[in-house]
N, C-alpha and C positions, 0 to 999 in steps of 0.2 A: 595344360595338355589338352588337343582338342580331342573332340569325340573318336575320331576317326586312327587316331595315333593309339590312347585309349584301348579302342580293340582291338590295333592290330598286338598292343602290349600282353592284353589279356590271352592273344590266342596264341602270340610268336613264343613270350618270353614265359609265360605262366602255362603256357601250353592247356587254354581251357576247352580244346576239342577231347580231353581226354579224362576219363576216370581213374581215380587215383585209388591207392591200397598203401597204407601206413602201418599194417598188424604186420609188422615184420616179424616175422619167428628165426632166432638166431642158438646158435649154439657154439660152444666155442673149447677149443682146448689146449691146453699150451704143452710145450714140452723142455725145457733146459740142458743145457750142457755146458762142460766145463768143470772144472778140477782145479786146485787150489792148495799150496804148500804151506804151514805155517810152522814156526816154533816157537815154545813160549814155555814158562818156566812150571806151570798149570799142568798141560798137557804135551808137556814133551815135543818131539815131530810128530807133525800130524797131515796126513793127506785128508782134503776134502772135496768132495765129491757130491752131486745132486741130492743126494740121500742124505747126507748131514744138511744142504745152506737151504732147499728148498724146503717151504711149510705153505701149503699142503702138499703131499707128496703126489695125488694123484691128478695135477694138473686142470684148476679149475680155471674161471675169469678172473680171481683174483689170487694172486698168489705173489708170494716174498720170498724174496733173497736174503739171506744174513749176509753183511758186508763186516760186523763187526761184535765183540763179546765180553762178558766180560764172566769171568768161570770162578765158581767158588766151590772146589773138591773136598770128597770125602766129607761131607754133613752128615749127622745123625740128630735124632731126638736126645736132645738134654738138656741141661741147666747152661746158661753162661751168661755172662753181659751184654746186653742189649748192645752196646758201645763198643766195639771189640777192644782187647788189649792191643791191638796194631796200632787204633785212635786213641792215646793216651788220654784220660781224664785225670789225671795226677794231677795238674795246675790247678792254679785258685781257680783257673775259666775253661773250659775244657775244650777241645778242640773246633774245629768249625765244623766239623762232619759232625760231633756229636750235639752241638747246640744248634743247629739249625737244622737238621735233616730230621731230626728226632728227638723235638723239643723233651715230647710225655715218660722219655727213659732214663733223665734226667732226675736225680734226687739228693738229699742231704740226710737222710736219716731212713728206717724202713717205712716207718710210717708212709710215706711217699710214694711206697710203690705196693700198693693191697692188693693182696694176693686172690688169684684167679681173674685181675682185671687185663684184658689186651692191651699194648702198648699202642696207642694212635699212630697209625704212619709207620709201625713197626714190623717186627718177624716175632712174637711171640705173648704167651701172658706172662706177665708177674708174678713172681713166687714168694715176694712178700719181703725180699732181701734188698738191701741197698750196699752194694757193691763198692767199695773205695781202695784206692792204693795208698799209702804210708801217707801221712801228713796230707792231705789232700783235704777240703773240705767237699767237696761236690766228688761225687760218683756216678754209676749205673746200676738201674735196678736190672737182676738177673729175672732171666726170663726164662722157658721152656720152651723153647724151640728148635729149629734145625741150627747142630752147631757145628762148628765157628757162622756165626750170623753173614748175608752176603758182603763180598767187597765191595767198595764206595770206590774204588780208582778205577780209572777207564786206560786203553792206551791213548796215549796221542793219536795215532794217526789208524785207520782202519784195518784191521785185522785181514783181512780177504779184500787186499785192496785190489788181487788181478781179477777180483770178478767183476771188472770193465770190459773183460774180454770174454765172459759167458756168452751163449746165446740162449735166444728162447725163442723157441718154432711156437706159432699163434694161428692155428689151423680154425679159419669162421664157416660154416656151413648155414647158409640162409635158404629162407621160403616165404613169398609172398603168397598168401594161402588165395586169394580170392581171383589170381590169374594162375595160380598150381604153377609157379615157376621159382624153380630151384638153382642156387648157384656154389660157388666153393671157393676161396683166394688161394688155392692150391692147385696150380700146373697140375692140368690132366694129361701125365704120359708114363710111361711104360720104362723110363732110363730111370731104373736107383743108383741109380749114381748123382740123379740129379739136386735134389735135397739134401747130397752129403757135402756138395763142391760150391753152391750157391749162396747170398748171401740179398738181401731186400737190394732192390736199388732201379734206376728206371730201366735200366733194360732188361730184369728181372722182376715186372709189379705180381706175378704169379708165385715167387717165392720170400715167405713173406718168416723167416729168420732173420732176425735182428741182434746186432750188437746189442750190448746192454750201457755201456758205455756211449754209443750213438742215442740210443734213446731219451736220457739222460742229456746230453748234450742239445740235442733236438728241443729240447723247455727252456734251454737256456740256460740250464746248470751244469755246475764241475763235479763229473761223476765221485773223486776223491773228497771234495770237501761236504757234498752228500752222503755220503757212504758211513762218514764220521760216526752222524746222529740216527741218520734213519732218515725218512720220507715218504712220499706218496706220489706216484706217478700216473697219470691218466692217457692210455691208448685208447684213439678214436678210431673205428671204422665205420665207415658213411658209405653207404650202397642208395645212390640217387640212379635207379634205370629206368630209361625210355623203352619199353616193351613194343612200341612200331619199327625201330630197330633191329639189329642181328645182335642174339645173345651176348658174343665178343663184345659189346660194346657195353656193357654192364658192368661196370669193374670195381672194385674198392675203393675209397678214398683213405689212407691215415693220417690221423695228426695226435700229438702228442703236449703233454700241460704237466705240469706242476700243481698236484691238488692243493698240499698241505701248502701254508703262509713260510713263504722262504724269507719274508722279513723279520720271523721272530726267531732267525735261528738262536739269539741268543738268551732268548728268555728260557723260565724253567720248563715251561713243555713243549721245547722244540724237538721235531725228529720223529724219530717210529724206535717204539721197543715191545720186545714180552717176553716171560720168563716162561721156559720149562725146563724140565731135570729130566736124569737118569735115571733108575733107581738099579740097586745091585744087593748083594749080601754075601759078606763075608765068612771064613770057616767054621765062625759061631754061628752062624745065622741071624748075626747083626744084620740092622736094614741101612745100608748107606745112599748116597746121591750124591752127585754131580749138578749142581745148579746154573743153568746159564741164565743168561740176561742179554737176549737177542734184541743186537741195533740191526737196520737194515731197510730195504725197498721195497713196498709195497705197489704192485703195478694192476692196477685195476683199468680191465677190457670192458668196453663200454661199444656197442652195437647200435645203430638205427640209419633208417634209410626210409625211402617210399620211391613206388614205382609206378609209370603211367604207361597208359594204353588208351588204344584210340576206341569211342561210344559214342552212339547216336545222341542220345538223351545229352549228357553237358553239353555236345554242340549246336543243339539245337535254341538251348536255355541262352549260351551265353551269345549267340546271335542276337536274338531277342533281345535282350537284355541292351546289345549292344548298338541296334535301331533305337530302340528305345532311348538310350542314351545321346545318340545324335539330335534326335527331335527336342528333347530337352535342351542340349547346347544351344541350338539356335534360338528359342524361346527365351532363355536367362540373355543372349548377346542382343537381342534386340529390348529388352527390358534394360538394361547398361547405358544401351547410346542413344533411347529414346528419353533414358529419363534421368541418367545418373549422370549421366558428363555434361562439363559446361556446354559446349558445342554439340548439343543434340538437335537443337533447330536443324544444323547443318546436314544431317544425318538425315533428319526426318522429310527432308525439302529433297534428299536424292532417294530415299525410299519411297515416297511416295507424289503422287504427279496429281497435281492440283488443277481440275476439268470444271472451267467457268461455262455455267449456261446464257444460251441469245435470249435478249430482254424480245416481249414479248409487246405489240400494241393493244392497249385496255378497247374494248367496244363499249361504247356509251349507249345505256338504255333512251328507247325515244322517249317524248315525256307527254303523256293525255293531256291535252289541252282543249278540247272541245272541238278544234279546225281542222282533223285529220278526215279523209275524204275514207267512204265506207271503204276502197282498195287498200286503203292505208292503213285501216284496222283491221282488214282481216290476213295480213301481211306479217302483223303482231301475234 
């Protein structure tokens, strides 16, 4: 690249007449909608709504949809089998739910399970007991926890699988502090109606409600086979504005990614989960729960940008800089072809012009010889 192409790169394309500001200050808030029918043997029919699938409820930069659950009702505190009786241990070898998911609640005799110690990888402690069905050699140690212990079955296929067709309004209000210039990806006007009837898209880059299933699809994934395990989804917004412009030209940029490793959907910590419960009590004043075990998307809003505007000072520097830079090219180009290519004689024979001086005639001293006439010597 020569000098000259050089800066007009620096000035065209890197825009160095200008001062820049990277302290983006952003804020951001979401809001979802959409409703959800299921029925299941757990919980009956059931409508759900923002208030059940969304966690956090009050719409931060990162927030989850549950797509999927798995419910283990009416728990209380008491004694049971680590291994529930659903997972039979009756066989010489016990199920594969109980010998692999929960090695430590595995035993043959009491000894095996000492009392007050926590079960590894479990739901409670030991009570000291080693739990067997008829003719069995191997059991579970009973433990002290919430009982019946969680289900280990999943359904097949996602529970709230129409919540492909949620949305979620993703309202960003930015500020470049050091030009005091403020902006919003939300259409400034006066029709409510407009927000209710719109939907993201290019003739809409001001109304920034998204399918959830678009978005999802947008990383390159199948919102349904997603939805299974769980995931992590990544919204970019990019604010790159040129401030010697009209504000309208300031605009959003979004793209969208796939955080979590989609290749290992099928290892053991593929997906998104987390537990939480209900809790209630009964006409004794029993304490009971409702436990779930939320799969689902987690969609984390991520913000930055920087903004330029026109100042004396970088233009003056990268001028500079950029004479500078010219004087240099020419000084390395003729150090090349004076000295580094074969064919430098060549170079050097039209750079420079080769000025032969006229030979001159030598004056021969006279020589004292004694015969010189006194004119002759004083001529000397």
């Amino acid at each position: 690249m020569s000098a000259g192409r050089a800066q007009r790169w620096v000035f065209v394309v890197k825009k160095g007449y200008q001062d820049t500001d990277t302290s983006l200050q952003s804020s951001v808030i979401t809001k979802l909608k959409g409703v959800a029918f299921t029925n299941t043997s757990e919980l009956g029919e059931r409508l759900w709504d923002v208030a059940d699938y969304v966690i956090p409820p009050q719409g931060e930069n990162v927030f989850f949809v549950m797509t999927n659950l798995i419910v283990t009702p009416n728990q209380r505190q008491t004694t049971c089998p680590e291994v529930g009786r659903t997972e039979s241990f009756g066989s010489q070898t016990p199920t594969k739910l109980g010998s692999v998911n929960i090695p430590d609640a595995l035993c043959h005799q009491d000894e095996d399970c000492p009392e007050g110690q926590a079960v590894v990888a479990g739901n409670g402690v030991k009570t000291g007991r080693c739990l067997k069905d008829r003719d069995s050699i191997r059991g579970s140690c009973e433990v002290l926890a919430w009982c019946p212990v969680e289900k280990r079955s999943k359904p097949k296929k996602p529970l709230l699988a129409s919540a492909e067709n949620f949305t979620v309004f993703i309202k960003n209000s930015i500020r470049f502090p050091k030009f005091k210039f403020s902006k919003m990806n939300v259409l400034a006007t006066n029709n409510e109606s407009y927000l209710k009837t719109c939907h993201y898209s290019m003739e809409h880059p001001y109304c920034p409600i998204f399918l959830l299933g678009n978005i999802v699809r947008w990383t390159g994934n199948n919102f349904q086979e997603m939805a299974l395990e769980g995931g992590v989804i990544g919204i970019q917004i990019e604010w790159n504005c040129d401030l010697d412009q009209a504000p309208s030209e300031c605009n959003p940029h979004y793209s969208f990614s796939r955080l979590d490793n989609k290749f290992a959907e099928k290892s053991v910590s593929s997906g998104y989960n987390f537990r939480f419960a209900k809790y209630y009590r009964d006409a004794k004043g029993i304490e009971y729960r409702t436990l779930f075990k939320a799969y689902g998307i987690r969609f984390d809003v991520m913000v930055n940008g920087k903004a330029g505007k026109f100042n004396i000072i970088p233009t003056i520097i990268n001028i500079g800089s950029g004479l500078a830079l010219m004087g240099a090219g020419a000084f390395f180009c003729d150090l090349v072809l004076l000295y580094l290519i074969k064919k430098s004689n060549f170079y050097r024979g039209k750079k420079y012009e080769e000025v032969k001086s006229s030979s001159r005639k030598s004056l021969t001293s006279p020589t004292l010889n004694g015969s010189q006439s006194p004119d002759q010597l004083g001529g000397l």
